[in-house]
N, C-alpha and C positions, 0 to 999 in steps of 0.2 A: 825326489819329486813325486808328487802324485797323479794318476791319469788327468787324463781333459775332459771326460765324461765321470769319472767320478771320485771318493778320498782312496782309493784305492793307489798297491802303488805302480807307477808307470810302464812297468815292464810287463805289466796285463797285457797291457792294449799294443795289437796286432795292424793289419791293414785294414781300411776300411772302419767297422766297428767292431771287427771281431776279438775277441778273446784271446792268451794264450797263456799257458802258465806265469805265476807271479813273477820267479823266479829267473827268468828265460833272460836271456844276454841281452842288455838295454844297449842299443850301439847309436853314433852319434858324436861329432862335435860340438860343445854347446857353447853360444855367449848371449847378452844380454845387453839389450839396450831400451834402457828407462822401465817402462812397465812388461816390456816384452822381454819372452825370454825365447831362443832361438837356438835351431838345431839343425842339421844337418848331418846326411851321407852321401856315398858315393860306390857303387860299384860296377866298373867295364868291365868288360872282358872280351879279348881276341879267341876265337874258338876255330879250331879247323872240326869239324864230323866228317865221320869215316863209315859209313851203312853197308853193310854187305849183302848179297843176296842178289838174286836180277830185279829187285826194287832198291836196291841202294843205291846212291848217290856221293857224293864227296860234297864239300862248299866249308870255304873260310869265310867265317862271319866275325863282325861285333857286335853284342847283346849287352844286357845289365839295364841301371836304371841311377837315376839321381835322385837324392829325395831332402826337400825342406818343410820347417814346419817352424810355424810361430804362433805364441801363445801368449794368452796376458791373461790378468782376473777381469772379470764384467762383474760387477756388482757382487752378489756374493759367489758366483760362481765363475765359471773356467768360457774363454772363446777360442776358440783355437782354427789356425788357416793352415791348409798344407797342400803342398804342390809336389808331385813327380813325374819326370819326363826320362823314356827310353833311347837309346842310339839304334832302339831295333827297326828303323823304316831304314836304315841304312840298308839292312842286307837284301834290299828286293821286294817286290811283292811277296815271290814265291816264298818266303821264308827261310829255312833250312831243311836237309835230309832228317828226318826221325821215322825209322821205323815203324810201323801199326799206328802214329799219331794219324787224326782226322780231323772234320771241323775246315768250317769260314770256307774262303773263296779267294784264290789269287787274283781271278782277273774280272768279276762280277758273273762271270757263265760254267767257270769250272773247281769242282771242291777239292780243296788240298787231301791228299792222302798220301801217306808213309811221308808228309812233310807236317812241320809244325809251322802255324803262322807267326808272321813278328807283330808284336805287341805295338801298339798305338805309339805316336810321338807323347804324347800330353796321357800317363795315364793316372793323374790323380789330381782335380785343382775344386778342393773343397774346403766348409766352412762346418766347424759344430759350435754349438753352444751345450753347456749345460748348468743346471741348477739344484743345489744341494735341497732335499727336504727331511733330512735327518740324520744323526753322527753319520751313516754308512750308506745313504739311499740319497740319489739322485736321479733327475730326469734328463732327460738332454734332448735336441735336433739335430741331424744332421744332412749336410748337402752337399751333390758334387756334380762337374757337370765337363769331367768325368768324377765318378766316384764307385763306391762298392756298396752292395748292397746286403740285407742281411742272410746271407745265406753262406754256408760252410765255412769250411775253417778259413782262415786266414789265408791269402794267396802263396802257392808255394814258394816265391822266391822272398816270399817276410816269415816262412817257417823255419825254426834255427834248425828244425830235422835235416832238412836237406837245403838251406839254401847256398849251401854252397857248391852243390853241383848247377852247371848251366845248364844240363838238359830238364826241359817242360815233363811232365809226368803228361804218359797216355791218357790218362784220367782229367785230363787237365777239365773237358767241357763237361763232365761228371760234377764237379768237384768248384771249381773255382772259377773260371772262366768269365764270371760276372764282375771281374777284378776290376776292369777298365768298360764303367756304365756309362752311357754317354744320358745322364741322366737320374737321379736318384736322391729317393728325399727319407729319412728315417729317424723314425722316432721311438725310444724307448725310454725303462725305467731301469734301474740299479736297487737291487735290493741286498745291502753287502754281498755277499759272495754268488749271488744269483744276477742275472741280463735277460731281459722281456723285451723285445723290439719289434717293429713294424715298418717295412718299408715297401712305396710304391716307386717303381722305377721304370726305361727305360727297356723292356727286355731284347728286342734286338742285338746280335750281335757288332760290332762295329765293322763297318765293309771294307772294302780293299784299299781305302784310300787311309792311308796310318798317319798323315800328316795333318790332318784339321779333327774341327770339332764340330760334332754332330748332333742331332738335337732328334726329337720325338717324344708322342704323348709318353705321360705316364700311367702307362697301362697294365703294368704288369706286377704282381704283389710278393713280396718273402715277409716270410716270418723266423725269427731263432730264439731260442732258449739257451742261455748261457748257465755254466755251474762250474766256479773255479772250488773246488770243495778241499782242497788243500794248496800252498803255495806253489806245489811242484806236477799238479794235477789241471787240466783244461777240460770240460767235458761241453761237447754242442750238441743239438739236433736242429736240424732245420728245413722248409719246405719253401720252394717259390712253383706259383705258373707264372709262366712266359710265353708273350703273346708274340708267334711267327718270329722264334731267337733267330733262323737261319736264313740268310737272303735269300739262298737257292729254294725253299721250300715254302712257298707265299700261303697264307693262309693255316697254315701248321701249327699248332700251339705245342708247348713241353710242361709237362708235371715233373719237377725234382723233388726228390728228398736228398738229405744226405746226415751223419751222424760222427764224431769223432772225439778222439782222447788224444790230447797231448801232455808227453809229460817231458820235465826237466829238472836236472840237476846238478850239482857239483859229487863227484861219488869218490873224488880225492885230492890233494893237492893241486890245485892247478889243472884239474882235468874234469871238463865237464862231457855229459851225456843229455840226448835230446834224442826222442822217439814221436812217431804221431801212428796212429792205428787210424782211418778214416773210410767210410762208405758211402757208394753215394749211387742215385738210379735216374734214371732219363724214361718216362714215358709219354709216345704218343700216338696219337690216331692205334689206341688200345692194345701196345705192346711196350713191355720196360724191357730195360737194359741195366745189367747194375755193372758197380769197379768197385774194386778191393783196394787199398794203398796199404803199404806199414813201409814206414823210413826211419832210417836212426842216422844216429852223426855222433861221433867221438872224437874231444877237441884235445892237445896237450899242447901247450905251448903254441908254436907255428904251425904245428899239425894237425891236419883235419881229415879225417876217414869217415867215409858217407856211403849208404846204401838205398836201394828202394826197390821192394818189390809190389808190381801189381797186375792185379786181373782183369780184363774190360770185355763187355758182351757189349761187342763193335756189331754195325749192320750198316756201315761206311765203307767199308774197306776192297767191297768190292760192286761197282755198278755194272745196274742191270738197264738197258736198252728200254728206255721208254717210263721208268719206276724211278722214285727218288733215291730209292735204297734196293739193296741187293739181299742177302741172307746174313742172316746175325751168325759171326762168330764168339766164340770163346778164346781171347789170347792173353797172351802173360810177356813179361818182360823183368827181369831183372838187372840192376846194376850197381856197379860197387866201384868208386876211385876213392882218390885221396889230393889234398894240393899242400904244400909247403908255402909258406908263407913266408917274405925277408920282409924286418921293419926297415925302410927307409927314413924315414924321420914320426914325428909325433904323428900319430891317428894317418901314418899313410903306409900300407903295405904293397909287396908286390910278391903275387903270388903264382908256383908254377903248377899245373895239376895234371891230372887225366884220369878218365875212366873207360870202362869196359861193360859191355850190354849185351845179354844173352835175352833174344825175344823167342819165344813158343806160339810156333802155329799150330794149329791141329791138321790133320788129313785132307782137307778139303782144299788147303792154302798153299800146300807142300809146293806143287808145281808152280802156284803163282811167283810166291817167294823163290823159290831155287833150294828151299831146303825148310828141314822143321825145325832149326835153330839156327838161325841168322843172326848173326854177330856185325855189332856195333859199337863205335867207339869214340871218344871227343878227347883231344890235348886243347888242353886251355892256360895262356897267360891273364892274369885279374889285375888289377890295381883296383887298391880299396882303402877308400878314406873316411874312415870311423873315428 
């Protein structure tokens, strides 16, 4: 098969309209009915987190995501409809325990920290078209309402580096965050192995209420630059402002950049390797913030070994009486599991895993935290049907 945006082949195309290596693991059920042809996947997962520290927490949750997508020809080019929806309003407002994560609002007046938010019910119900204008270049539309918009890599849990850990990267509102737009309309070009886009969206973050759908101007602009310059090579850079992203801070805009490499490959029998290198910066009211990520994944057979480390200039993490924000720190986190996988019948696994998370505070945090390496941890059961 080749993408839906363009003659390229389908394992480009990522979430939203982003990029990823050519080469990267196409997952998916597929059948066909008349001009359409149809796909699907499926991944839950039962999580217990385990946070240490006198900010840690415990909570057994369910997370993952379902995902369908159908496709037909329009005249000489591709239409394509896709829809995915989370089990993550299940676990609460509150979300789950993660360490140094920040961002959003559990209850419209208070901001989540050292928790990560659960992702919308409905995070993906859009429309592309696109149209060939020569052997390797194509134009395209795209729409979603939710949908994504053009800016950074692909969302972490459609990245083969690490999608198979359940925990959200710190970095997440650095980085990707824009995954679930309640709003977003994008246009680009394909010039073989190069992507030129434009989109005006919805930049608000979605509020505490994860079960409906949300609407608002399109007010807010990304642009990206794609360059797949080998099959096994991904390279972005990209920039949005966002008008007032955060409910709690009215009035506030945010400047992003962000830039990244992913690469993928088979590097022997049966065993592939996935890495992604990505950066990204948050500025507002005339101060940045940057994050670091580098993740990898090592797959053989049912086994899957996963890491990710990164660095975040957070100014969340601690509030100050009367100011929206406190003082920026410098912290780090890394983590390393694995999961085993059983096949139960065709395209259905069940998989058991766990990892381990060592977070870095500096001096300032010691006391907050209970310690300058607080230790985290998640056992996860998955079912997954690819």
């Amino acid at each position: 098969m080749t993408g839906a945006l363009g003659s390229y082949p389908i394992g480009r195309e990522s979430s939203g309209t982003a990029w990823q290596p050519d080469n990267s693991e196409h997952r998916g059920v597929m059948a066909s009915a008349g001009d359409w042809h149809l796909m699907g996947h499926a991944d839950l997962t039962l999580v217990h987190s385990g946070q240490g520290g006198r900010r840690g927490d415990d909570k057994t949750f369910v997370s993952g995501m379902v995902m369908g997508m159908a496709r037909r020809p329009l005249g000489q080019g591709t239409l394509q409809l896709r829809a995915g929806f989370s089990p993550d309003p299940l676990m609460g407002r509150r979300g789950y325990p993660l360490l140094l994560a920040s961002g959003e609002t559990a209850n419209g007046r208070d901001r989540l920290i050292d928790r990560q938010h659960p992702h919308d019910f409905f995070m993906e119900l859009s429309a592309s078209v696109s149209h060939p204008i020569g052997p390797n270049s194509s134009v395209f539309l795209y729409g979603g309402l939710p949908g994504e918009p053009a800016f950074g890599p692909g969302a972490y849990m459609h990245r083969e580096s690490i999608m198979d850990s359940p925990e959200a990267p710190i970095s997440h509102h650095w980085l990707d965050s824009q995954h679930i737009t309640f709003g977003v309309l994008t246009g680009g070009v394909v010039l073989d192995r190069f992507k030129l886009e434009l989109s005006r969206f919805n930049g608000r973050e979605p509020d505490q209420r994860r079960w409906n759908i949300e609407t608002g101007p399109l007010d807010s602009t990304a642009a990206r630059v794609s360059w797949n310059p080998t099959d096994e090579l991904a390279l972005q850079a990209s920039w949005a402002d966002l008008k007032e992203p955060e409910q709690l801070e009215p009035g506030i805009d945010q400047t992003r950049w962000s830039a990244s490499a992913m690469y993928a490959r088979e590097i022997g029998q049966g065993v592939r390797w996935a890495s992604t290198l990505a950066w990204g910066r948050r500025k507002a009211e005339g101060h940045s913030y940057d994050a670091w990520v580098a993740e990898t994944l090592l797959k053989k057979g049912l086994w899957t070994a996963f890491g990710r480390g990164e660095i975040t200039e957070n100014n969340e993490l601690i509030e100050t009486e009367g100011e929206d924000h406190g003082r920026a720190f410098r912290v780090g986190k890394v983590s390393a599991g694995a999961i085993r996988d059983f096949q139960l019948a065709d395209h259905v696994k069940l998989g058991l895993g766990g990892l381990v998370a060592v977070n870095f505070v500096p001096g300032g945090l010691q006391d907050v935290y209970g310690s300058s390496r607080p230790i985290g941890g998640m056992a996860f059961l998955r079912l997954k049907i690819d």
